[in-house]
N, C-alpha and C positions, 0 to 999 in steps of 0.2 A: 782294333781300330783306335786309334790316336787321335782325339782333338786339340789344335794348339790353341784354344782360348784357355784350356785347365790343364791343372800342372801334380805334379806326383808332389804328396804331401807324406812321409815319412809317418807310421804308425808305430804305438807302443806294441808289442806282440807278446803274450806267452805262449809255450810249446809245453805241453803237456802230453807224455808217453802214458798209454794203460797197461802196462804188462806185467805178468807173474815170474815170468824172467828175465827180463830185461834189465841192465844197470846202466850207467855212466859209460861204461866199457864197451858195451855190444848195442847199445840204441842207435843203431844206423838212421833210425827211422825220423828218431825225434834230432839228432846229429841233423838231417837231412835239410828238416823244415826249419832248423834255427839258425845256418848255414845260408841255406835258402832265402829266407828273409833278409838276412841282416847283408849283404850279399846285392839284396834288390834295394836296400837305403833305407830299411826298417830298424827300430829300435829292439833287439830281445832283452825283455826284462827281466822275464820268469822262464826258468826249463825246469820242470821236475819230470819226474817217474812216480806214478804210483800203482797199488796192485789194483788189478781188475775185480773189484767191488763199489758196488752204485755209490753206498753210503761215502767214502773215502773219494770218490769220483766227485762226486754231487758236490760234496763241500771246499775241493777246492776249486773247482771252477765257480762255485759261489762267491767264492772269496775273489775269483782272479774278474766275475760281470760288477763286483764292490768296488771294487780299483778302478779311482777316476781316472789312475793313468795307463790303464787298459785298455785298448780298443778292438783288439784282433787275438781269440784265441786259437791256437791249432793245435786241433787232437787226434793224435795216430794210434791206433790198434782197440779193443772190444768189440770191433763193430761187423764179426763174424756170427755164426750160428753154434760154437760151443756153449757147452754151458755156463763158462766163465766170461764169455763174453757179452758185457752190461754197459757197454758206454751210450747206446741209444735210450736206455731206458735210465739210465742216471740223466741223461742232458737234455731229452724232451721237455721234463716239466719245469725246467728253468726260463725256456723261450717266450717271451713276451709274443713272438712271428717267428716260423718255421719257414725257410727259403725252401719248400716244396723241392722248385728247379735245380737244387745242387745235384742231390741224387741220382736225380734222373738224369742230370748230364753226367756226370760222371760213372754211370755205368752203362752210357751210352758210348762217350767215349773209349771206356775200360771193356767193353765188347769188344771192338775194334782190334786191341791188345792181346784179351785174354779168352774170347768167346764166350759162352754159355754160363763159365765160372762165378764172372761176374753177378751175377742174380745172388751170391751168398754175400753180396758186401751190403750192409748195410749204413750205406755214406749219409749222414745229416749234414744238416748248417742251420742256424735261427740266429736270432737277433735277441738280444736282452740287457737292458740298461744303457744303450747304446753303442753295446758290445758285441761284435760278432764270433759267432764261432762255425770253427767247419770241424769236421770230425770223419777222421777216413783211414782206411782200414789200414794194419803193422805192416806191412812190408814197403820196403826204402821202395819199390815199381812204383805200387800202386800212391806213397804220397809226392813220388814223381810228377806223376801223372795228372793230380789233383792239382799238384802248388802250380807248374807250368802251363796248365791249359783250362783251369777256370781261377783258383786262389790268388797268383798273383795279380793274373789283368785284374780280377775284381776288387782287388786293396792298391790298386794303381789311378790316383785321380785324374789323368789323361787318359786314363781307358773309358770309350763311349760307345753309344749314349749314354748307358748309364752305370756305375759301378756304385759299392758301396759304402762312399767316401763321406757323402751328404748323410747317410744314417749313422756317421761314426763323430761328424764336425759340424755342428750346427750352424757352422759360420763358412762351411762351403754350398755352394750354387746347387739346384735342384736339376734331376735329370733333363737333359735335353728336351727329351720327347713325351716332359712331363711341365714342359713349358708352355705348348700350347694351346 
């Protein structure tokens, strides 16, 4: 849903892959979202790759919610049930606010798709320093899935009532239905 009284304001973005074997070469996934964005009138600033461990995780997304010119992170791949996979547990304690409802939309949707499977994805998103992040599992489907049917409408500030533009720009308008 589109409001013509707001208007798509262009964000800074980083793409951050988690994978043990992923490179420059084969990241379809992080290709995908950085493609994807820049694509919808987004800025990509940062794309790295790094390996699926918390501590190496933790800190550069640390570094990427430090960056005033950061507003929008998106992170693909850890967020299965291997043992290597840690990206929920590196990006939890960073979140100032947890967006609860990404998750569960997104493997409300990703049912739909892939049936029962879904229940192994473990998709976040929160808020921290004014910085959002979504985090959704490696495969180029599944951040298909996320960037087109909840990520971009919600980094679209014509998308209504509400999206997540005002918690990124302090100097845009507060949700519709949080007007009255």
């Amino acid at each position: 849903m589109s409001h013509s009284n707001k208007k798509f304001e262009p964000l800074s973005i980083a793409v951050l892959t988690v994978s043990d074997t992923r490179n420059t070469h084969t990241d379809t996934s992080g290709e995908y979202l950085a493609v994807s964005a820049a694509e919808a009138g987004h800025k990509v600033l940062k794309r790295d790759i790094v390996i699926d461990d918390v501590y190496l995780i933790r800190a550069l997304v640390s570094a990427y919610i430090a960056d005033p010119n950061i507003q929008a992170v998106l992170i693909t791949g850890g967020t299965g049930f291997t043992q290597r996979d840690s990206t929920p547990e590196a990006i939890k304690p960073l979140f100032d606010r947890e967006v609860e409802g990404f998750g569960e939309l997104f493997r409300h949707i990703s049912f739909q798709q892939i049936g029962t499977s879904t229940i192994q994805s473990r998709a976040i998103a929160g808020l921290a320093n004014g910085t959002v992040m979504f985090c959704v599992p490696g495969s180029t489907g599944a951040c298909k899935t996320a960037w087109t049917e909840i990520i971009q409408p919600q980094l679209n500030g014509a998308q209504g009532p509400c999206n997540f533009i005002p918690h990124l720009n302090k100097s845009a308008a507060p949700c519709e239905s949080r007007q009255a």
